[in-house]
N, C-alpha and C positions, 0 to 999 in steps of 0.2 A: 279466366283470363280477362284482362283490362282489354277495353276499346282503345287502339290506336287508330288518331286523328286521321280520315283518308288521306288531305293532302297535306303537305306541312304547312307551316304558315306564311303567313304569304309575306312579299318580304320590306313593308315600310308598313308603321301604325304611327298613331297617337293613342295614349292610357283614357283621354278623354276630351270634352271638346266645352267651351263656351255654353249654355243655357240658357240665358235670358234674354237673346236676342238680339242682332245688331243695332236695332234703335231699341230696348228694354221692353219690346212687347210681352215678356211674364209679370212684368213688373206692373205694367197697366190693367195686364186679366186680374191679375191675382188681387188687385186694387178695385177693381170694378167688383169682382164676387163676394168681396166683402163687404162692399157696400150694397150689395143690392143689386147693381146694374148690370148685372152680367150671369144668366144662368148655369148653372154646372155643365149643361152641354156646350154652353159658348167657352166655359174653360177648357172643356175636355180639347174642344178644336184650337184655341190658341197654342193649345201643347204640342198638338200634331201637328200642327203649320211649321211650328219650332224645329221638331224634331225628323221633319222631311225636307228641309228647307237645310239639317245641318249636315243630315246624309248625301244627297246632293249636292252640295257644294263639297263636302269634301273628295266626295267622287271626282265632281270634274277638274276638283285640284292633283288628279293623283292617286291617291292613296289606297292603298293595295287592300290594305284589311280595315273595318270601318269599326265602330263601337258603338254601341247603343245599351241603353239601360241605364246613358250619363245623365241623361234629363232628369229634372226633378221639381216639382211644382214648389218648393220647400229647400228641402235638403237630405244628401243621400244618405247620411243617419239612420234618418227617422225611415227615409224609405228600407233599407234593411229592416230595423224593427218593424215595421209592416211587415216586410215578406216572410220574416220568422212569428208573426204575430205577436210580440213582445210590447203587446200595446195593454197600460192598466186599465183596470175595465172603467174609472171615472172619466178615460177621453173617448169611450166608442161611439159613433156615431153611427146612423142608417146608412150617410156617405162615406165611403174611402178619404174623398179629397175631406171631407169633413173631421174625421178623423184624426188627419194629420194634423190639418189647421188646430185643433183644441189642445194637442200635445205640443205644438210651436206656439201658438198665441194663447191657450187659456180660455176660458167660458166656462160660464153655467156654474160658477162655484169653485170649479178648480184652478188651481194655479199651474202655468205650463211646465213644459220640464226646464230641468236650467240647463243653461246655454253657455259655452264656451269657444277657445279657437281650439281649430282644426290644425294640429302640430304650431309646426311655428308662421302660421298663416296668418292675416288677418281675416280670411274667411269663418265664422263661426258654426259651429252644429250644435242639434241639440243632443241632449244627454240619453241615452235609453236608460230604463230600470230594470234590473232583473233579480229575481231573489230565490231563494230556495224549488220555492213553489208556481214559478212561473212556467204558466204549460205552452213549449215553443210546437209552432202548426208550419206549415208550411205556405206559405200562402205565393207562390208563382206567378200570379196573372202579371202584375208590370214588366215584369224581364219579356215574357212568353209574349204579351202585347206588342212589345216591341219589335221581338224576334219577326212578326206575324203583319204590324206596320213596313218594318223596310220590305219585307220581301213581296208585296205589294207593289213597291215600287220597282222589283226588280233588283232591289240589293241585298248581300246575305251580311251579315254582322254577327259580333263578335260581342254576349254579353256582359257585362261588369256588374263586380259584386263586392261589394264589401266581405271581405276577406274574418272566416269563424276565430280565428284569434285578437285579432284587432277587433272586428265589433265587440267581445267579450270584455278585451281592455279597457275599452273607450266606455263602456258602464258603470253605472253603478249601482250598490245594492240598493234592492228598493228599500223604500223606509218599512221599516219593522222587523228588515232579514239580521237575522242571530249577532251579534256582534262578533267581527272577523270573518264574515261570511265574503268571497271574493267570486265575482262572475265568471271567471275565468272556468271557476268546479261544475259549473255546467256544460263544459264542452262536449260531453260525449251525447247530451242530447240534442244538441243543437246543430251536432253534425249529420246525426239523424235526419232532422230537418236539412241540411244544407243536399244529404245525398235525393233526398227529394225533389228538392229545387233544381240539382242537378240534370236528374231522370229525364224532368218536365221536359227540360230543356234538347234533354239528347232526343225526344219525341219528337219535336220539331226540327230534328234534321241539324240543329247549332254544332259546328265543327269544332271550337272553340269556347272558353267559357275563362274571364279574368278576373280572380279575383284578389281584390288590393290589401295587402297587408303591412299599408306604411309604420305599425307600430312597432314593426319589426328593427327600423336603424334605429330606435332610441333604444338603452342599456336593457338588454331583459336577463331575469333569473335563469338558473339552469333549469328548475321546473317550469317556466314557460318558454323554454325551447324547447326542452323534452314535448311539450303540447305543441308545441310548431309540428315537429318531428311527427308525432302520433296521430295530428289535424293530415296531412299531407299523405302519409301512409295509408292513413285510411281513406280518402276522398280520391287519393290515385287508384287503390286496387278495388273500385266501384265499377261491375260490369256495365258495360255498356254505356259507359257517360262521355261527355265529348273532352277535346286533348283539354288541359288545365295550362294556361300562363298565372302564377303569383307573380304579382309586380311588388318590389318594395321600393320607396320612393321617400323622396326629401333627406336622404344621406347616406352610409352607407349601412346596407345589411349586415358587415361584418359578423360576430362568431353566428348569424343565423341563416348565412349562406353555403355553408358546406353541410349543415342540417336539412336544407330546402331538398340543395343537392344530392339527398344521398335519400330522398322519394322516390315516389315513381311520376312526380309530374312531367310533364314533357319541357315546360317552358318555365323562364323564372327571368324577372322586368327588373334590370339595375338601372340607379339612376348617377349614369356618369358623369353628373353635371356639378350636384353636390358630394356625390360622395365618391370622387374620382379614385379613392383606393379602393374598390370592387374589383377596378379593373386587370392589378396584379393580382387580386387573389383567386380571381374565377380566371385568369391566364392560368395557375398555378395548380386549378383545381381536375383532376382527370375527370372527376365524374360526371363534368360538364360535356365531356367530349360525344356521349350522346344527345344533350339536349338540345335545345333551343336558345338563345341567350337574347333577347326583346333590348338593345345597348339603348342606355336615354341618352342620346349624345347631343341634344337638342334642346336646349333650359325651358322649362315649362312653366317656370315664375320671373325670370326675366325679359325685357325687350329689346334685349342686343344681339345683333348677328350673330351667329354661331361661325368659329372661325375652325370651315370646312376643312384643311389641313390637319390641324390638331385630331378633330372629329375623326376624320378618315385613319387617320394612325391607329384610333382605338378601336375602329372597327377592323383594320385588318390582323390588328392581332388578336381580339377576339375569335374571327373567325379561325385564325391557322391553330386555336385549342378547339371551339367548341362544336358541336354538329353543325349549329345553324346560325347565323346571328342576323338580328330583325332591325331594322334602323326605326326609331321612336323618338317621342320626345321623354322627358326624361322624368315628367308626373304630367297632369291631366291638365291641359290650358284653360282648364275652371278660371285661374288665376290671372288671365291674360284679357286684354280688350280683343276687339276681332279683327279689326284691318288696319293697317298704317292708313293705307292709301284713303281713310275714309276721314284722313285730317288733311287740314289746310291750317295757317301761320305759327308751323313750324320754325324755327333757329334755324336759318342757312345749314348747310352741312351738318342738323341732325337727323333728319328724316333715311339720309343712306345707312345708318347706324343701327335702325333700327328694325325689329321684327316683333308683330304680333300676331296673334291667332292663327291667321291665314297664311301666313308669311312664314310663322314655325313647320307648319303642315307642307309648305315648298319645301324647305328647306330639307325637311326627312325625306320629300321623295326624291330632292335633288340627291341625297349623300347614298340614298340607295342605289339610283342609276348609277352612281360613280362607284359604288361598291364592288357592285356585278360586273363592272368593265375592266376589273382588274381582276385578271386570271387566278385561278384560286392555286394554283403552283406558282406566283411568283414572289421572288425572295420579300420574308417581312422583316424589317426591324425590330429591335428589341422592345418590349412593353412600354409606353410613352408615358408619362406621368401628367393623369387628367386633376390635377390638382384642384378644390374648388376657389372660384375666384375672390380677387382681392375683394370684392364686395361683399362677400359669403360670411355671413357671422360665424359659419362652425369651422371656417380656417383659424379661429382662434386668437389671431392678432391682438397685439395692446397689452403693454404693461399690466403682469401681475401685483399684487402686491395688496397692503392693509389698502382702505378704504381714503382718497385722498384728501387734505383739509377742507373744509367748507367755506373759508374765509370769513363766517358771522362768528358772531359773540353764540353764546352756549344756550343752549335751549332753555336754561331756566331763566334766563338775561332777558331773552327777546320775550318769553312768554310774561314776563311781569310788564316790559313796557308796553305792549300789544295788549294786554288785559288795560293798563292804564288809560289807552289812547282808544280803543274800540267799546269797554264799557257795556259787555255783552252778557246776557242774562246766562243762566245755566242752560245746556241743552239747546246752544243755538240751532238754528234753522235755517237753511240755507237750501238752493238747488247746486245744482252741476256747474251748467254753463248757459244752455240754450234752452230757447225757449219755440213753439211749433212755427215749421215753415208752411206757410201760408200761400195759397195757390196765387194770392195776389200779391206777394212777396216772391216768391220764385219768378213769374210773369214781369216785376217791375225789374227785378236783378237780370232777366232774360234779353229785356229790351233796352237797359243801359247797355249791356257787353255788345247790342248788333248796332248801336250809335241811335237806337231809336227813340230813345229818351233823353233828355238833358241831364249832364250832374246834378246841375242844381235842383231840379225836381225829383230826381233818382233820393238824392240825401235826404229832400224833406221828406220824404215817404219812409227812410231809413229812421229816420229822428220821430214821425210819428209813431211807428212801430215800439220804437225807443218807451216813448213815453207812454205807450200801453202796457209795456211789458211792467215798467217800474212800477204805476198806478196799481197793477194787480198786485204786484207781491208786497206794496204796502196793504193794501185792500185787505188779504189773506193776513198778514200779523209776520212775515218771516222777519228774519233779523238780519239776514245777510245777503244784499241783494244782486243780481247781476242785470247786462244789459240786453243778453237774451239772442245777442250773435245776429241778428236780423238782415246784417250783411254781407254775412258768408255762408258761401254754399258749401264748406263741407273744414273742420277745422285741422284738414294739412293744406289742401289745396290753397284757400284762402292766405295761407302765410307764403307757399310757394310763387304765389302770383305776384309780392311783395318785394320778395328776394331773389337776386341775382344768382345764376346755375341752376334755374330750374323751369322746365316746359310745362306748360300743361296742356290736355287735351278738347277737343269740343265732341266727340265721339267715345271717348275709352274707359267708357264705363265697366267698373266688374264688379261678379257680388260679392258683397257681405255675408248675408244671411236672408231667407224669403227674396224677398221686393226689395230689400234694402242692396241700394248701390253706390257705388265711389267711381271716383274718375284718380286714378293714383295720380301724383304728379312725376316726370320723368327729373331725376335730378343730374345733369349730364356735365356740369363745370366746378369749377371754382363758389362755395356759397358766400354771398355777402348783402348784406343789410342796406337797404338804398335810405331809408329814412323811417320815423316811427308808422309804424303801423295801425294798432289801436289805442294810440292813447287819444286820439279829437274824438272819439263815440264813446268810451269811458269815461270823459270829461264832461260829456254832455251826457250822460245818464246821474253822473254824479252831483250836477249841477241842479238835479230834478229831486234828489229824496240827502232828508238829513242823515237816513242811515248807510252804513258802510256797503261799497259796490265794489264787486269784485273786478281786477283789470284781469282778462281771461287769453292766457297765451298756451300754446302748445309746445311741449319741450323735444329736446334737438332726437332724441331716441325713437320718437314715434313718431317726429318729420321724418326722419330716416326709413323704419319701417313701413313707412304708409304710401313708401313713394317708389320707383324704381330707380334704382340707386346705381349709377356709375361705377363699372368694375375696374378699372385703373388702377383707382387707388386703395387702400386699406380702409375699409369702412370706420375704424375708430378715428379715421383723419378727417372722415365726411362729416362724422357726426359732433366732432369738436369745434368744425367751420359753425356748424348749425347752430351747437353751444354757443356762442361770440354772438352771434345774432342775438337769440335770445337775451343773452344777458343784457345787451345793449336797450332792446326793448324793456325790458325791466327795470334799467334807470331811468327811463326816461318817463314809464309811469309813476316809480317812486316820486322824481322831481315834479311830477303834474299833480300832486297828492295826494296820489291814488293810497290806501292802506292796506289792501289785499291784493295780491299778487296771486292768481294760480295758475300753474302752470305742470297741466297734465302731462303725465305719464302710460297711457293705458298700455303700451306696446312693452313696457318693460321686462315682464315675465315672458312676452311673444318669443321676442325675439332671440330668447336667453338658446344655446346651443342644444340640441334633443341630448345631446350623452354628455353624461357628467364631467366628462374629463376637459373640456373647456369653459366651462361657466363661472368657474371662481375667477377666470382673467376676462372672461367678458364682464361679470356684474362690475367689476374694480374700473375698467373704461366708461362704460355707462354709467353706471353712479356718478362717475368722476364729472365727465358731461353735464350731469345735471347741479351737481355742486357747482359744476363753475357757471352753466345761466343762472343761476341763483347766489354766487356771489357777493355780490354784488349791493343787495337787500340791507337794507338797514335795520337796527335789531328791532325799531319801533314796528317796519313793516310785516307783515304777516303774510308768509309763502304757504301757499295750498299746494295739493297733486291731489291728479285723480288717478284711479287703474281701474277697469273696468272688465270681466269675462275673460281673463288671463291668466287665472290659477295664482292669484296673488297670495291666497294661503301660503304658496311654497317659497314665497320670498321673503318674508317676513323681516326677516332682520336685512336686507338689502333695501326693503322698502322703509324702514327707518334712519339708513343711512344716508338716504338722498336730503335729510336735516331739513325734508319739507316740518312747517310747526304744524298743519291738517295735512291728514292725508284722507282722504273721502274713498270705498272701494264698494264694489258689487258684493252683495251680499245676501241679496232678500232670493235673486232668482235660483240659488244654491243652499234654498232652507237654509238661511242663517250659520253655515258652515262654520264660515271665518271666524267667531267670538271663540267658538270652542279652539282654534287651534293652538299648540301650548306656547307660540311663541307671542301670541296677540295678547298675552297678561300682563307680559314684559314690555310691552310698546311703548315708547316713552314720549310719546307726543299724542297731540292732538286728532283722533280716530272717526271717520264719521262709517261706518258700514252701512251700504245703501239701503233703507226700510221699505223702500218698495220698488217693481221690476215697471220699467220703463218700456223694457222691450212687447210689454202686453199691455189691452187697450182694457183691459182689467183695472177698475178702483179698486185700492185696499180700504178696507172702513177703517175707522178710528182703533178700533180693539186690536186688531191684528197690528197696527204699525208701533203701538204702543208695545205691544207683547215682544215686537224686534227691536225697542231699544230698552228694555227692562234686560233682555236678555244680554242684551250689551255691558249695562248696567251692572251686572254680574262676572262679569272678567274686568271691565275698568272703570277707576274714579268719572264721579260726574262730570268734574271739571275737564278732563279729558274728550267729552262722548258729544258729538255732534251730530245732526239729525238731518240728515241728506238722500235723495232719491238713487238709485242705483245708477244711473248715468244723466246724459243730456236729456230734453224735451222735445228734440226738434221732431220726430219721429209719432207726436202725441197732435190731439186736438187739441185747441183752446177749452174745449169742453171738459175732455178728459181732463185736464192738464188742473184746472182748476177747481174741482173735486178731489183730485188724490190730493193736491198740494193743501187744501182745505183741512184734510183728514190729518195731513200729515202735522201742520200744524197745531190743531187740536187734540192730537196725540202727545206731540211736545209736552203742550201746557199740563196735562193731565198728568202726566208721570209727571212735571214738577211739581206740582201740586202735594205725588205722592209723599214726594221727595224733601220737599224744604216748608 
């Protein structure tokens, strides 16, 4: 017989909580241990402070059942692969934390794993490998640690795991595994591994045990439900292990919830916020009527009130089907800043609009108290329809249909006068966009925003930076140069501060990936253009070198994405507002004489809906979007985009219809994937695939970036292939920066060399 849970669960949670600190103190450790300044035990303690400091506060906010095992020095990927050992033996270190760091950042020869988003996030993970012959170990200590921290303090928790079907999806074969070999054909010994992890845990007295299987709302096979099905069977009828919640999160579970259901887990996490149709079907489902039902009635990716009526409806007809029903948020507030209260110059009358971090955590235990005060005999209404919001990309909104006009002249029209007027060698050379933020550039940007610098000293310091960045990449031999961003701290925020309908933060940072952080901007009105933006730093970078500068703008899809976005209206109306911006900046560089235009895209594939059955009407509004800020271009001008760690492979022909003439994409951190894929032979414009990974403090030498654009060279014409880093700089040293960019240039020349 299975272990059933002593007591049930208890009855308000969150799936997971914030990590890097309300002022980003991971972000500082994990910065200082890299450099040196900071020993492995002064990391191990910034962790702890972290992770005690977030149990505690959520206590005295409340909250009935707590979670641990969210922390993660890195990202919770890679920590799964740790705890199944799925680590290749070129990243092992003496240290744990070392370990992880060489499989995210790279060292000693190796290159790190490659890097992606986390569904439709712009949070990134790294990739695990697994292949044939990867021998999975159990390795417990972080969960078990954790378990063994709170209860030190007095508190019991609840801990999170990446979920054995979803980690197995989210892999990939390692290089040399058989061709058609899929991770997935190792479940049965990985559950092995998981019933051990398990065990561990039920040794320590852990009631509960969550683990996440958001791969589950996106479209799966019937042989990977069948392994749902046979994952769950078997981890339920495990003597003596503690009760099981699977959460599946970011849309809905659909045909994978009456397969959940028909386990022996006790508990199963909907998230009613995106994928509001769970909530007729687990009404509808009997088998629910023993278990536990975990309702995300609480948005875990957005910052808007949750409108506690609605809420309340789908919790009581939950309840009148299922055993139990748990008030949550609705995925893990990873994705969220921490506190409203912890901003000041706010918009009048937006601040009551608003919830973050701490504010979602009220919010669950508020609908919980209000749950339990209503008598569990009294009359419910019929099932309410938690439909996801007008802002929700997977409501599907926006004209279907073929791909809309571009309004330029025809790709071979503009590529002849563009070759006329720029005059560019073969295999040009160019970067992203930005160039490293500099602790005395952050510090000068810090002290204009609090009045403590003058503009006009502010600029000159902006325009020196200017004229260093240009100096080098003449220095170096590129061909195509940029300005190098030196006055924006982050490239959505920066346009949001520009444009009317949109707040930004001085506190609301969230991560990215490691150390790396964003501050989203809140987009809460009407968008509108107050006047040009970058074209007086464009003009004055341009004014500095004979050869061609890029004018560097961010297009209306991944202002959209990168920001928290107003539910009111239909998100293809937000992001059309943002188009018109856009395009307006782009005439306006055109008329200042600018000759390149880019205007990235990285959020294009993000954002795209997880199941197939919406995304041919999403790509046709977003494409549309960027055709029309790019409009506008004159066939002599030359339009870029970038995409960056978004599985741009699988857009291929979407990504050629935005009728960018470059399109520059990530490629080096994904072993060179994209050349091979069969739609990139076909591509009919201008391709730079990134030659080397940015996101590591790794030089490539000259051999290898040559061997990434030979390879290139091999699916497309020369005149097509351009020779570009995998994303921005800002993230590099001047040191680093100037070494790979060295190599990469000397690379160039060589293969033309071969070449011509």
């Amino acid at each position: 017989m299975t272990a059933v849970p002593t007591s049930p669960f208890p009855a308000s949670t969150v799936l997971g909580y914030p990590r890097i600190g309300p002022r980003r103190e991971l972000k500082r450790a994990l910065e200082a241990y890299w450099q040196g300044r900071l020993g492995v035990e002064g990391l191990r303690e910034a962790g702890a402070r972290l992770r005690e400091g977030t149990w505690l506060r959520l206590a005295e906010l409340g909250l009935a059942a707590l979670p641990s095992n969210t922390f993660s020095l890195y990202d919770h990927v890679l920590d799964a692969a740790m705890m199944v050992d799925a680590v290749p033996g070129r990243y092992r270190r003496p240290l744990p934390e070392d370990t992880c760091f060489a499989m995210a950042r790279g060292g000693e020869g190796a290159a790190p794993l490659r890097m992606t988003k986390w569904f439709d996030t712009n949070y990134h993970y790294l990739v695990p490998q697994v292949g044939p012959g990867t021998r999975f170990r159990a390795v417990p200590g972080k969960p078990v640690g954790e378990v063994r921290e709170a209860r030190a303090l007095g508190l019991s928790t609840r801990p999170v795991l990446l979920g054995p079907v979803t980690f197995l999806l989210l892999c990939q074969a390692e290089p040399g595994a058989a061709e058609g070999f899929r991770p997935l054909e190792r479940l049965d010994d990985l559950l092995a591994v998981y019933e051990q992890v398990l065990g561990a845990l039920a040794a320590e007295g852990v009631a509960w045990v969550q683990l996440d299987e958001p791969a589950l709302v996106a479209d799966r096979s019937p042989g990977e439900l069948a392994a749902v099905g046979e994952a769950y069977r078997r981890l339920g009828g495990l003597r003596g292990r503690p009760g099981l919640l699977v959460a599946g999160y970011f849309g809905e579970l659909g045909a994978a919830l009456p397969v959940l259901a028909g386990t022996p887990v006790e508990a199963i996490g909907l998230d009613l916020v995106r994928g509001g149709g769970d909530l007729a079907a687990a009404c509808a489902l009997p088998e629910l009527a023993g278990k536990t039902v975990v309702a995300g009635v609480v948005g875990g990716r957005d910052v808007w009130r949750t409108d506690q009526e609605r809420a309340l409806a789908g919790l009581l007809a939950l309840r009148a089907r299922a055993g139990r029903v748990v008030v949550s948020t609705s995925c893990s507030l990873l994705h969220l800043p921490y506190d409203v209260d912890a901003e000041d110059g706010l918009p009048a009358g937006l601040r009551e609009r608003l919830a973050f971090a701490e504010q979602k955590v009220a919010e669950v235990v508020e609908l919980a108290g209000r749950l339990a005060a209503v008598p569990v005999d009294a009359p419910v209404p019929g099932v309410p329809v938690l439909a996801a919001g007008a802002g929700v990309p997977d409501a599907g909104r926006g004209a279907a249909g073929p791909w809309p006009a571009s309004g330029r002249a025809p790709y071979e029209v503009r590529a002849a006068a563009q070759a006329a007027r720029l005059r560019l060698p073969a295999l040009p050379v160019t970067t992203i966009g930005s160039f490293p933020q500099t602790g005395e550039l952050r510090a000068a940007r810090a002290a204009f925003s609090a009045g403590e610098l003058g503009a006009g000293e502010y600029e000159e310091r902006v325009r020196g930076e200017i004229r260093r960045v240009v100096e080098l990449q003449e220095r170096l031999g590129l061909d195509v140069l940029v300005h190098g961003e030196p006055e924006r701290n982050d490239m959505v925020q920066y346009f949001a501060e520009h444009l009317e309908g949109f707040a930004v933060t001085r506190h609301g940072w969230v991560q990215s990936y490691g150390s790396r952080c964003v501050r989203p901007p809140i987009l809460y009105g009407e968008v509108r253009r107050r006047g040009p933006v970058t074209v007086g730093w464009t003009r004055y970078a341009q004014s500095l070198t004979d050869r061609p500068v890029k004018g560097m703008l961010t297009g209306p899809v991944t202002i959209a994405a990168w920001s928290f976005v107003r539910d009111d209206v239909p998100l293809p109306r937000v992001v059309g507002q943002i188009a018109e911006a856009v395009r307006e900046e782009v005439a306006d560089l055109e008329a200042a004489g600018v000759a390149i235009v880019q205007v990235d895209e990285p959020a294009l594939r993000e954002l795209m809906p997880l199941r197939a059955a919406g995304r041919a009407e999403y790509l046709a509004w977003a494409v549309g979007a960027y055709r029309r800020a790019t409009s506008g271009a004159g066939e002599r001008t030359q339009i870029h985009t970038h995409l960056c760690y978004s599985e741009a492979s699988e857009i291929v022909e979407a990504i050629d219809a935005l009728d960018a003439d470059v399109t520059s994409v990530e490629s080096a951190r994904s072993q060179g994937r994209l050349p091979a894929e069969p739609g990139v032979a076909g591509f009919g414009r201008g391709l730079g695939p990134g030659v080397y990974d940015i996101h590591s403090p790794r030089v490539p030498g000259v051999a290898e970036v040559a061997g990434g654009i030979e390879a290139v060279l091999r699916v497309l014409p020369v005149e097509r292939v351009w020779v570009n880093p995998d994303c921005g700089l800002k993230t590099r040293t001047y040191e680093q920066v100037e070494a790979a960019l060295a190599n990469m240039v000397a690379a160039a020349r060589l293969v033309r060399e071969r070449l011509l």
